[in-house]
Structures are given as C-alpha cells and as structure tokens.
N, C-alpha and C positions, 0 to 999 in steps of 0.2 A: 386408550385415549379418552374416553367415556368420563374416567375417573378422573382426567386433572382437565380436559377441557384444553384447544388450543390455544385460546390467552393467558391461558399458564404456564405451557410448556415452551422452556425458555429456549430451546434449539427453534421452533417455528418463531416466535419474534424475532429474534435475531435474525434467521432468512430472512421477513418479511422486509428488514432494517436496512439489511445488507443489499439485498435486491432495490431496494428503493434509493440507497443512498448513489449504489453503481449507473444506475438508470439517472440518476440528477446529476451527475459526473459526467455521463456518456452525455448526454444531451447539450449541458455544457461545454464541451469542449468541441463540439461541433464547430465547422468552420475554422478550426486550426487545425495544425500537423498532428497534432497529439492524440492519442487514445487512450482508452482508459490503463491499458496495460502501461503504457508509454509512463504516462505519468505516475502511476504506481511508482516504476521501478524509479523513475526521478524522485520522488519522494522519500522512497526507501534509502535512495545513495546519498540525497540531502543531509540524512537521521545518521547514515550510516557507512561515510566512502570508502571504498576502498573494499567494501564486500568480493565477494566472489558468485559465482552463479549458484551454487548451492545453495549458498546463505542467501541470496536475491529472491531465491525462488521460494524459499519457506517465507521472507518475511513480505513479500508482494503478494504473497498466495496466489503461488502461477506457476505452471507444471516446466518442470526444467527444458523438456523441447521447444516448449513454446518462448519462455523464457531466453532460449539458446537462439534463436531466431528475429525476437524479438530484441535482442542484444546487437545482430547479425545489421538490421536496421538502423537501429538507433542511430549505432557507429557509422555507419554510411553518410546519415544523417548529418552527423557532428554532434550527436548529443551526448553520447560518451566516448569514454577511449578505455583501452585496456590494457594494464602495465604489468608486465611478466612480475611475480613477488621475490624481492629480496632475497629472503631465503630458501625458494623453492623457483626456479625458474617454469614449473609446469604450471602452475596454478596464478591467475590473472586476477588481481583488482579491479575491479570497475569504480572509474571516477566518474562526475561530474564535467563537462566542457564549460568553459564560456555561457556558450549555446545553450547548452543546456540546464545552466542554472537561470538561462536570462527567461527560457522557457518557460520554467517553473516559477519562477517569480513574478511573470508576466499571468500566469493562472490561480496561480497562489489567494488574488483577494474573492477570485468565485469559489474557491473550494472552502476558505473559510468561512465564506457566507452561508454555504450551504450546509457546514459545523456547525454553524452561530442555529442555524434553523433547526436543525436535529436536535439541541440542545437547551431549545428556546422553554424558558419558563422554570429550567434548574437554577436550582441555589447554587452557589459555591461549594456548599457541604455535600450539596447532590451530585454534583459533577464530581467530583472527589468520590464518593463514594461508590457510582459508579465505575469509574476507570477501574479501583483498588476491587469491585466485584468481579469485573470482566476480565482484569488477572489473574486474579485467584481462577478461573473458571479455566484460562488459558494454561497456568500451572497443569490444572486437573486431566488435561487429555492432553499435552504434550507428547510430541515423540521426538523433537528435535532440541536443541541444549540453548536454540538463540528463539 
C-alpha cells in the first residue's frame, strides 16, 4: 500500500464515494417511507421493469435475502407488484406500481441534486469519460452477464 498511497488506489476512493454518496441518500430520504434499499430497487425497475430478483439483486447491490424481504415489503406497501413470466410461470417480474413510480418521482429532484454535487465542476468530456472508465472497470471484475 506504501507504493501507490491510498489516493491512488482506486477501490478505496470509490468506497470513500460510495459510502458518502449512500450516507447523502440515507439522510435524505429521512422522513419518508423510503430507504435506501427501497429506493435502489425503485430505481433499478424504473431503468429496468420487469427484472427478476436475481437480476434486482446484482444491479441494486443487495444480497438476494435481503432483497427477498425487501421485495416482501415493498409489495405490502404498494410499491410493486409481481407477475408470474410468460413463459415460465415460476419466475416473477417485478414491476413498478402507481405508487411506486409517484414515489420515486417524488425523490427523484434530491437524488439528482445530490448527482449534480458529486459531479459538480466536470466537463461534459469528463463526465463521459468517466462513466465509459467505470465501465470498463465493471467489465473487468464481472461475474454476472447484466
């Protein structure tokens, strides 16, 4: 660790990022229904309906129990619903409700604020280039195909 120093080593920033950006989410969303996981997976199904728990779970980064539980709620809720798939009656889509999109809509201008601030003082060319690094880096340790 000596030799690259921890503001170079790009797994501890990224913690540092991550931790800070979940902390400015959690705090905001205080005083609503929502949580952080909450809104994940709303976000996730916004990008992506009709997911399944599997897929939820890798792109929320949230362990599938908890996810399953979390799911278990939601629905109680009204903020999603779960519809047996087409072609496999065992496996469930997770939609969006109503609710649940009025949810996230309703949270949606603090979470991009709090983007715009993470973000603040990039170029266009920068923000491009980052996203197109942090993909490539995602490519790089992949174990899952989504």
């Amino acid at each position: 660790m000596a030799e690259i120093g921890l503001d170079r080593f790009a797994p501890y920033l990224i913690n540092r990022i991550s931790a800070r950006w979940n902390a400015s989410i959690q705090e905001a969303l205080r005083g609503t229904d929502l949580t952080t996981v909450r809104m994940r997976t709303l976000a996730v199904l916004s990008a992506r309906p009709g997911a399944t728990i599997n897929e939820l779970s890798v792109l929320a980064v949230i362990e599938q129990s908890t996810m399953s539980r979390n799911l278990d709620s939601m629905e109680a809720a009204g903020l999603i619903r779960r519809v047996p798939r087409a072609d496999d009656l065992r496996v469930r889509e997770i939609h969006v409700t109503p609710a649940g999109r009025r949810a996230l809509d309703d949270f949606w201008p603090t979470m991009h604020a709090e983007y715009e601030k993470l973000i603040d003082g990039f170029s266009e060319r920068e923000r491009d280039q980052l996203i197109s690094l942090l993909h490539k880096m995602l490519r790089n340790i992949r174990q899952h195909p989504i």
